[in-house]
N, C-alpha and C positions, 0 to 999 in steps of 0.2 A: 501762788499764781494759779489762775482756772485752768484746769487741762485744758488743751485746742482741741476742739471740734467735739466737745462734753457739753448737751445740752441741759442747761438748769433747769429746775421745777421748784416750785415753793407750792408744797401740799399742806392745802388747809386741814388741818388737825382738830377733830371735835373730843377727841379719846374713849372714841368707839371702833368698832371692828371692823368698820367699813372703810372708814379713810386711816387706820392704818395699815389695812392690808395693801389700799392703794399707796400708801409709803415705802412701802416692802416691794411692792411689783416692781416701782420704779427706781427701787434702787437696786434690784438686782437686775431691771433693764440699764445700767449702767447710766442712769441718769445724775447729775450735780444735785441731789435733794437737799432741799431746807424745809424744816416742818414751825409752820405759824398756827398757833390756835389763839382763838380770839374769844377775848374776855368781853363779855357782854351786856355784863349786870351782875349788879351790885351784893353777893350772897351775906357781907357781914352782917351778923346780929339771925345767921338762919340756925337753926340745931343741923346735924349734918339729914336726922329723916326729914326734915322738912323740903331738902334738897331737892328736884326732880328736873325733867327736862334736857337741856345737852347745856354742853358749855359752862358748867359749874365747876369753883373749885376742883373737885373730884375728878370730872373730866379731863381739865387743863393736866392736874397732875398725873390721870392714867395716858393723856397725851406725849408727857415729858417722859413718863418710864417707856416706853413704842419706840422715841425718837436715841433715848440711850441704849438700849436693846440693838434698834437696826443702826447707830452708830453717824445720825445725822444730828447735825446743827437742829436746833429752836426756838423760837420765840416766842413770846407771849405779846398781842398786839392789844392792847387796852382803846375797845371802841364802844364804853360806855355810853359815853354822851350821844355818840353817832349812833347806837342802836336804843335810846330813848328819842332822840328827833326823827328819827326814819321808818321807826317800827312800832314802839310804844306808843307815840302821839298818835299817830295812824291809827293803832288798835283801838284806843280809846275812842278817839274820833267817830270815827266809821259807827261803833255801835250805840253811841251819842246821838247820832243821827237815821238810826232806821238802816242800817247794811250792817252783813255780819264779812270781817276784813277778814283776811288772807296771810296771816303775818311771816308764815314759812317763803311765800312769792317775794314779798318786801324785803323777807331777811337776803334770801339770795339775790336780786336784784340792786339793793343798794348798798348792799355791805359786803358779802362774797367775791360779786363780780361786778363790782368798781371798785370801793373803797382797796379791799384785798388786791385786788388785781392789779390795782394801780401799785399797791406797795409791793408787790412781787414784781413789779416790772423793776421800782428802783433796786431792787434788790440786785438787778442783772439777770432778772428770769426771764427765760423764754415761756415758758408758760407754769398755769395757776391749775393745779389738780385737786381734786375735791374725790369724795367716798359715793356719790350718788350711782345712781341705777340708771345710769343713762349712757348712749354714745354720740359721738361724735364723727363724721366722716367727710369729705372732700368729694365732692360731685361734680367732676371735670366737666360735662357735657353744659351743666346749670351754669358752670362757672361760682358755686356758693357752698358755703359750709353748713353739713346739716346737722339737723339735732333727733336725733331716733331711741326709741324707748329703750330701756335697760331689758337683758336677756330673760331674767326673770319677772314674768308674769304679774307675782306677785308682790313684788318689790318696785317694780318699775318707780321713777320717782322724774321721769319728765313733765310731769305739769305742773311742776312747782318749777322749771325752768322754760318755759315759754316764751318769755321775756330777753332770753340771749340774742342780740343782735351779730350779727355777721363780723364786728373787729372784736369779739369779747370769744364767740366762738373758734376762732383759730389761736386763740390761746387757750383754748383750755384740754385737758385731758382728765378724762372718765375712766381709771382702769379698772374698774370691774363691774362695769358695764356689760361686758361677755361672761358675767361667771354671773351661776347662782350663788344666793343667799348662803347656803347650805355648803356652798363650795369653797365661799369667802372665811368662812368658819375655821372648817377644816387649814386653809393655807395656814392661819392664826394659829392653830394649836399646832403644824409642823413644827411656823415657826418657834414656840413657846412663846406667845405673847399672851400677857393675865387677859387680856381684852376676850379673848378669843369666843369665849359664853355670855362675855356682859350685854344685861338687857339691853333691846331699842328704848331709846326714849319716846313715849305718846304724847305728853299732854303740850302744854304750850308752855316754852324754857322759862317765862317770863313771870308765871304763873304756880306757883307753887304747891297750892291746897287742891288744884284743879276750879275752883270757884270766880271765873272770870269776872261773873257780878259784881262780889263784893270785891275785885278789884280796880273794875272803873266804879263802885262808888265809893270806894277809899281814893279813888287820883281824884276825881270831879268835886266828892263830898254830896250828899244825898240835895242839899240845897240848889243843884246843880241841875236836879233834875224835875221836871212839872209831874203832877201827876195826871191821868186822866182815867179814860173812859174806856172798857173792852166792847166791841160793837161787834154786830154780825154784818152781812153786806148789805142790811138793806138800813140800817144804820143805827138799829136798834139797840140800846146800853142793855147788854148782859152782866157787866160786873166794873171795877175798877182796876187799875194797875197805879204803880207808883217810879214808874219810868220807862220808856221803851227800852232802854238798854239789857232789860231784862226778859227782852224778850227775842226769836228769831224765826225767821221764817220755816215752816214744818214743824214747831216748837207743838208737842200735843202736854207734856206734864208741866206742871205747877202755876196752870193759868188762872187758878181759882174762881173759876165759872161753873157754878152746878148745870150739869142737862142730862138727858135721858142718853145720849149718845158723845162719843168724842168729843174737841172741839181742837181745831188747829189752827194754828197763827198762819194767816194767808199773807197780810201784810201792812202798812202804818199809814196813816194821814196825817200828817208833819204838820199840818193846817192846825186841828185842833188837839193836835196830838195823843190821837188817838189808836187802839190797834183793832185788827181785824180778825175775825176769826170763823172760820166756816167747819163746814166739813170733809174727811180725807180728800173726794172726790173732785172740791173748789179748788185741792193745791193744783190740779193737771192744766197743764198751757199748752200754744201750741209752739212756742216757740220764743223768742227773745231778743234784745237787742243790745248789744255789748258795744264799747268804744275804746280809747285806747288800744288799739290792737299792735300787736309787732306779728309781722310775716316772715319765717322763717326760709317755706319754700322756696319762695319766690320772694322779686324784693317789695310787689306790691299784688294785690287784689282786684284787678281791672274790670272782673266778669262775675256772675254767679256760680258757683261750684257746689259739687257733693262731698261731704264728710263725714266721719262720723265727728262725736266730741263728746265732750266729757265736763260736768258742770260742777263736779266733787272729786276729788284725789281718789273715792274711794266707790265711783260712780261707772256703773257699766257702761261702757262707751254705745249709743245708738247713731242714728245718721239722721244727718239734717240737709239741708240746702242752705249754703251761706251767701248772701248775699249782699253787696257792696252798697251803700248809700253815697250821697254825692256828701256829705255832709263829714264823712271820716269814720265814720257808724258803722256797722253793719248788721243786718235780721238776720236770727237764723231763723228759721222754718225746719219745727222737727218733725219728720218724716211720723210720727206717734207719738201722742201725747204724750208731757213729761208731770214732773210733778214735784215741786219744792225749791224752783227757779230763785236764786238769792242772790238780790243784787246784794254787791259790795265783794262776791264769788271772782273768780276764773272760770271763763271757759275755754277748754283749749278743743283743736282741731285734727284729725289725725287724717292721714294718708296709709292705713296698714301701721308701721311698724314708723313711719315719717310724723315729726314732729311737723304741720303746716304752718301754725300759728294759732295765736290768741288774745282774747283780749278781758276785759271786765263786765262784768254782768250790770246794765243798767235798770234795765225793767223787762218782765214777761209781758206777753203777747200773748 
């Protein structure tokens, strides 16, 4: 029977050192833990180096040794299929068609914090803990739950969660959120857990060789794709290419264009499907206009405001003026030109150390 007044948690389990040191905090915070790690895709027929990414065999199993160690329940949730319809399609999609997609925002948006969340709820959890670089806090005055960056700097991992809406945010808990990288480590080797050193995963889980291309043109098949013409902007054929999917916005190597100087991918004409290419100085805009957005601060965007934002996880935050369209849209207007603006991206919005909101990159300005 559940102890009374023992609240539950079902910690998403990647069998990394991040979400399970967040297994560990929570269960010497005396919480009910259950550790799910979710199986994602398909590794049969890989050699075990061909492995990369998170969520691998390897993982799930350095998962189950974490959860025998700290002496919690586990499962293994098989959301194959659900992470080829929600992330995989996506991914292809998108670069199918001239946007380079986001597949870390999708994976935690449709699969972490619903799919997951939803089955932690049947579980009898009160809430869904994840290993991320982010916090969570209660803003009595607002009346709203926020979402604020992770302590460390360099970690921080809020903009791959922009996307949490208000009833997904009060279920969840970020516990090392307030600790550095370097500190999450450490608890892992007090506690002896083998995790304790194992590398972060870079590339994308789904992806193995690191070579995206040849795997949307092994899902589509080369037949899938026209070929055309590489232009500059005034519309002139400098060379050919043999699919835009092989290409991205800011992309300067293996355009196969001779010239005297650089030459960078600005952007595509879907029309005759064609790509574009200038020089460094054509990627800078002044700004851009994103839709789909979720508002964190607040529950909507009434007025223009000042922010900074960030249009890459890995992007120095500048400031912009964001402003509302009647249409559901919003322009930002950046306060200094930018440069490599990519629809099919995030942008997200900051207040200081305050998650504001964000939304999808549609086109520079």
């Amino acid at each position: 029977m559940r102890e009374r007044n023992k609240k539950r948690v079902v910690v998403a389990m990647s069998g990394g050192v991040d979400s399970s040191v967040a297994a560990a905090i929570l269960k010497d915070r005396g919480y009910d833990v259950i550790g799910v790690s979710m199986q994602i895709w398909n590794y049969s027929g890989l050699e075990d180096g061909e492995i990369g990414g998170c969520c691998s065999s390897e993982d799930i199993y350095h998962a189950r040794e974490v959860a025998d160690k700290l002496n919690i329940p586990f499962y293994v949730l098989n959301l194959v299929d659900e992470f080829e319809k929600e992330v995989v399609d996506y991914f292809v999609s998108e670069y199918a068609n001239g946007r380079t997609p986001n597949p870390c925002v999708l994976c935690n948006q449709r699969l972490k914090f619903n799919i997951l969340l939803t089955k932690a709820l049947y579980l009898q959890a009160d809430y869904l803990a994840t290993g991320h670089h982010a916090r969570v806090a209660w803003d009595d005055p607002r009346r709203r739950y926020l979402l604020m960056k992770g302590v460390d700097p360099n970690k921080d991992q809020s903009y791959f969660l922009f996307t949490l809406r208000q009833e997904e945010l009060k279920r969840l808990i970020f516990p090392i959120g307030n600790l550095l990288k370097s500190d999450v480590r450490k608890i892992a080797k007090n506690l002896g857990l083998k995790v304790a050193d194992k590398k972060e995963s870079q590339e994308i889980c789904f992806i193995q060789d690191g070579d995206y291309r040849e795997f949307i043109r092994r899902r589509i098949g080369q037949d899938g794709f026209k070929s055309g013409n590489i232009v500059n902007r005034k519309g002139e054929i400098l060379g050919k290419h043999n699919g835009i999917h092989m290409f991205t916005i800011g992309q300067r190597r293996g355009l196969g264009v001779p010239a005297s100087h650089p030459y960078y991918v600005l952007g595509f004409n879907l029309k005759d499907n064609s790509v574009i290419v200038g020089k460094n100085e054509d990627l800078f805009c002044n700004g851009l206009i994103a839709d789909d957005l979720n508002w964190i601060l607040s529950p909507t965007l009434d007025s223009e405001i000042t922010a900074s934002f960030k249009i890459r996880y890995r992007f120095k935050e500048a400031g912009a003026s964001i402003i509302p369209k009647d249409d559901g849209k919003v322009i930002v207007r950046f306060h200094t030109p930018d440069g490599a603006v990519t629809p099919g991206q995030a942008v997200v919005f900051y207040d200081g150390d305050l998650v504001v909101g964000g939304g999808w990159i549609k086109e520079s300005i």
